[in-house]
DOFIMAR-640836 format. One line per field, with one value per residue (C-alpha): chain; residue in one letter; x, y, z; residue number from 0. Coordinates in Angstrom, 1 decimal, decimal comma. Layout:
BEGIN
chain (A|...);
res (a|...);
c1 (X|...);
c2 (Y|...);
c3 (Z|...);
n (NUM|...);
This chain:
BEGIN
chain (A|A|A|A|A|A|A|A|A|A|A|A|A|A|A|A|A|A|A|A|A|A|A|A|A|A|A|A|A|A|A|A|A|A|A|A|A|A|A|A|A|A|A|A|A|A|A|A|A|A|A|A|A|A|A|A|A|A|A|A|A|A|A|A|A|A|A|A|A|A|A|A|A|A|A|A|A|A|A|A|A|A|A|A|A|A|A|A|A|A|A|A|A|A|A|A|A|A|A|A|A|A|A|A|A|A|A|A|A|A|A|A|A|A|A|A|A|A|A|A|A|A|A|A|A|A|A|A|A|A|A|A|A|A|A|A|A|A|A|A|A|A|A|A|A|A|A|A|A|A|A|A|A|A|A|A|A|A|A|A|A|A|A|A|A|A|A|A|A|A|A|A|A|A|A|A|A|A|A|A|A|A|A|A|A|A|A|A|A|A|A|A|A|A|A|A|A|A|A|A|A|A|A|A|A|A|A|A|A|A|A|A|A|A|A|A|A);
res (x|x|x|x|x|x|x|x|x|x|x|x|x|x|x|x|x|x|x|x|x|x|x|x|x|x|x|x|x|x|x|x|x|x|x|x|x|x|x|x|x|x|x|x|x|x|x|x|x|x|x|x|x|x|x|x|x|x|x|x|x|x|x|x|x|x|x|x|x|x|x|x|x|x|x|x|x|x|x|x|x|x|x|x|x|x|x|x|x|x|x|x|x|x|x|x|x|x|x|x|x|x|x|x|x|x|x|x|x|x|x|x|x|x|x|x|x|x|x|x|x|x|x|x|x|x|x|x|x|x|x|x|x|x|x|x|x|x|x|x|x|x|x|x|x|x|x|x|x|x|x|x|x|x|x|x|x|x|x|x|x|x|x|x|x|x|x|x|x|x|x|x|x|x|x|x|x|x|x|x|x|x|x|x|x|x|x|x|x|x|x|x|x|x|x|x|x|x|x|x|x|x|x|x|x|x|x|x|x|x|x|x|x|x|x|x|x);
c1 (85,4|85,4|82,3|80,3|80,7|79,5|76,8|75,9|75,9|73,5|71,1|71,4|70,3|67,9|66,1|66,3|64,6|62,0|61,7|61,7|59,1|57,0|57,3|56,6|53,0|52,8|52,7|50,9|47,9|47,8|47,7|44,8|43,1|43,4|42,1|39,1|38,1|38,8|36,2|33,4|30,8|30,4|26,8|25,6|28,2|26,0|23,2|21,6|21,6|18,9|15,9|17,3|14,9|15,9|15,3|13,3|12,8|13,1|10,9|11,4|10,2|10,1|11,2|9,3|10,9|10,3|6,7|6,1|7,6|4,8|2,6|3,1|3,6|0,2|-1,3|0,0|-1,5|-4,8|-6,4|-5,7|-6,8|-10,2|-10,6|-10,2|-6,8|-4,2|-4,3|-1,5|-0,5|2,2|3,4|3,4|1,3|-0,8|-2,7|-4,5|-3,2|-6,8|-6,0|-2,7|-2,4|-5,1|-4,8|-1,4|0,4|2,8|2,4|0,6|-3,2|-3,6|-5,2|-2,4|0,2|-1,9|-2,3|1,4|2,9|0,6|2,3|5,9|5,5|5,1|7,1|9,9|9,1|9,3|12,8|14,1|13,6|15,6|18,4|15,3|14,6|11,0|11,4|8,5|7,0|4,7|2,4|0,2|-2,5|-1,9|-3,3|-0,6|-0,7|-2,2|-1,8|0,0|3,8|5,0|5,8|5,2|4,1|7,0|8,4|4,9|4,9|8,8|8,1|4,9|7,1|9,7|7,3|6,1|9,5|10,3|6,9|8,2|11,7|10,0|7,7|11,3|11,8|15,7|16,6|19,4|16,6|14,3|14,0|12,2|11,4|9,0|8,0|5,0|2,0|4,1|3,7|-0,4|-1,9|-5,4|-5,3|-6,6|-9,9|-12,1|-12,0|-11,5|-9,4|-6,9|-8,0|-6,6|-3,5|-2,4|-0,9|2,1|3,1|5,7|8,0|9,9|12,6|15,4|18,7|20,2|24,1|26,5|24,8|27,0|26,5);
c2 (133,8|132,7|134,6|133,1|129,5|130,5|132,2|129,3|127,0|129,0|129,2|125,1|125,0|127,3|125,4|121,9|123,3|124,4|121,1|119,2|121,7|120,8|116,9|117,1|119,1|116,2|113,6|115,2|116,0|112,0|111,1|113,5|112,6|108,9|109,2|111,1|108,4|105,8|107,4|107,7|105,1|102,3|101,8|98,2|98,8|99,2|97,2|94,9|91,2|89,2|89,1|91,4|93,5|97,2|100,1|103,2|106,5|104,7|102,1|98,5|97,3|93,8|92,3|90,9|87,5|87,5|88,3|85,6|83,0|84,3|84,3|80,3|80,1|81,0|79,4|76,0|76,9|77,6|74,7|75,7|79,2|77,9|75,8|79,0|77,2|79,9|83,5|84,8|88,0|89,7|86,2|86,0|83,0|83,3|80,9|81,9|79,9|78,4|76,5|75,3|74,9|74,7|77,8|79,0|75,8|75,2|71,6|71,2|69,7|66,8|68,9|71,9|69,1|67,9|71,7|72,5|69,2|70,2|73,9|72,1|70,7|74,3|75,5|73,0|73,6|77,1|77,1|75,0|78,1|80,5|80,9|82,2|81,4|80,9|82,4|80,9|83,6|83,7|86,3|86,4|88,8|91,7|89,8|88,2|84,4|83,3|79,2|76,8|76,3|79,6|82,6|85,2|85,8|86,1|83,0|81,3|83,3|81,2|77,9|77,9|79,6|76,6|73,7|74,9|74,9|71,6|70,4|71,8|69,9|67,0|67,3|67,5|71,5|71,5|72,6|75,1|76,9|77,6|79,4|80,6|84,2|84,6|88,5|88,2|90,8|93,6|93,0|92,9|93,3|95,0|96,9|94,6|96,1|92,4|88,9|88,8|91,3|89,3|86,0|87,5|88,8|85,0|83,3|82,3|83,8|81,9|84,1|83,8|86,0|86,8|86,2|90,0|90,9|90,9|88,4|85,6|82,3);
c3 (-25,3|-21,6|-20,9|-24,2|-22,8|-19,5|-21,7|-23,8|-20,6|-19,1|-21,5|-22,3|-18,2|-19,4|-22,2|-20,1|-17,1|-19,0|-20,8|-17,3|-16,2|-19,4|-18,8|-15,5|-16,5|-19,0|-16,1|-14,2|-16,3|-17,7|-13,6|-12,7|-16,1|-14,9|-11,8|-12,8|-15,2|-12,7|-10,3|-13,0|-11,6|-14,1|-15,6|-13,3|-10,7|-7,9|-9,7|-7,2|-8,0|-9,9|-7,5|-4,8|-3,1|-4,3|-2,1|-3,7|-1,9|1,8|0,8|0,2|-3,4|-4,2|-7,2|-9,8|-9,8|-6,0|-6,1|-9,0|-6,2|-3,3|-5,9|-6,9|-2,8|-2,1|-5,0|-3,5|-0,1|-1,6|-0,5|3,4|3,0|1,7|4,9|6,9|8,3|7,7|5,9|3,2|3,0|1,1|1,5|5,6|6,6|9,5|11,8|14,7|18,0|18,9|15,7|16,8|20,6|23,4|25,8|27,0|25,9|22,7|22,6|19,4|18,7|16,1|14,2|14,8|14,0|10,5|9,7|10,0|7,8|5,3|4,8|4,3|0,6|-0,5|1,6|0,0|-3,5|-2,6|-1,1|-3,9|-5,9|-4,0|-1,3|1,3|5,1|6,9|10,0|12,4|14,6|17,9|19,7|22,3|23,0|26,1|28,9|31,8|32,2|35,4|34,9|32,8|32,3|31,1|33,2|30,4|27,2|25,7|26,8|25,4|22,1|21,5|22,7|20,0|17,2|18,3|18,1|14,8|13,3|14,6|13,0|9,9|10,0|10,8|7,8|5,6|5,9|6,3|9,8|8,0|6,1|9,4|12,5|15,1|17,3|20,0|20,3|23,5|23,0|21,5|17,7|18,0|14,2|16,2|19,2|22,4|23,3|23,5|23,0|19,3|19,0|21,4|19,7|16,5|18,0|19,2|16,2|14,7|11,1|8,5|6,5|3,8|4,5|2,0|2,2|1,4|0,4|3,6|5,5|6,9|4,6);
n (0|1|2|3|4|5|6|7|8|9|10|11|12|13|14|15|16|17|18|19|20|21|22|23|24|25|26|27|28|29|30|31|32|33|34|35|36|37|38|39|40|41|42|43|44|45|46|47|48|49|50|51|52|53|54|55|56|57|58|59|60|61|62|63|64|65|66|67|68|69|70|71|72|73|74|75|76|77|78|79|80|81|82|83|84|85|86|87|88|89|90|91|92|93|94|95|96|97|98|99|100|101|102|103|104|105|106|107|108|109|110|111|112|113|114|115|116|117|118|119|120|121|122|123|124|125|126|127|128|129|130|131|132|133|134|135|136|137|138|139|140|141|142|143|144|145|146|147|148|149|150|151|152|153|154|155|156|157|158|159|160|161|162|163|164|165|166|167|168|169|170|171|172|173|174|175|176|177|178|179|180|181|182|183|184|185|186|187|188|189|190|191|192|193|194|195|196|197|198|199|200|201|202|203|204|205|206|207|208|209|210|211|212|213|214|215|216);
């Protein structure tokens, strides 16, 4: 009789180690079955937002909503492209420096000063319409300055991108929404082989540049 309750004990330690071994494969398989669902990507997870610029195949494609604003942008400034005052493309605005400044200075002309209040209304209504920049840009042509009050052209291709921005804020641009980059003769849009090739290169562009995800506010 002793030996049948050992018996009986032993095979009740039996039974509930197996059922132990059973719930445990219970858990486990709800835990890996819960993780694996967790790490199924979720359909507009990564989606980016309304009017983000979207990358495709290493390339930058622009969003409808933002090419409808550039569009309206350059509409406004259609008047100043007839004149022959500035150029618009792909939404960059660009004015030759002869139109702006006299040579190898960044104080503006009257007519440089009338030229640059008249962008900022559509510049404003554009900006109202978005969270976008402008950032103001100067080059120069290739050649080395010789006279006037700047040592290089870098130094010249900033103080002009400067005085345009300030000529913006004064014209009611807010000063939060602008800024200003001077990059000298290395950003040419035509190789300098003569004097209108180099006349072209000298200018100052305004961008609209968006604001993208992980930039500070």
């Amino acid at each position: 009789m002793k030996y049948t309750r050992n018996r009986s004990r032993q095979d009740a330690s039996y039974v509930w180690a197996a059922v132990a071994d059973a719930f445990a494969l219970v858990i486990g398989t709800l835990v890996l079955t819960v993780v694996a669902v967790s790490m199924v990507p979720r359909a507009g997870d990564d989606a980016p937002p309304p009017g983000a610029e979207v990358m495709a195949e290493g390339k930058t494609a622009v969003s409808p909503e933002r090419l409808a604003r550039l569009e309206l942008l350059e509409q406004a400034l259609a008047g100043n492209i007839r004149a022959g005052e500035i150029q618009v493309l792909d939404g960059r605005i660009g004015i030759l420096a002869n139109v702006l400044f006299e040579l190898n200075q960044a104080k503006l002309t009257p007519e440089g000063e009338t030229i640059v209040a008249s962008l900022a209304p559509p510049l404003l209504r554009y900006l109202g319409t978005c969270d976008d920049s402008v950032m103001v840009s100067g080059f120069t042509d290739d050649l080395t300055i010789h006279a006037g009050p700047f040592h290089d052209n870098w130094r010249l291709s900033l103080e002009r991108a400067l005085t345009v921005m300030r000529s913006l804020v004064r014209a009611g641009v807010p000063e939060t929404r602008v800024f200003a980059a001077g990059f000298g003769e290395h950003r040419p849009i035509t190789p300098n082989v003569d004097d209108e090739s180099r006349a072209q290169n000298r200018r100052v562009e305004i961008v609209p540049i968006p604001k993208t995800r992980g930039t500070f506010p």
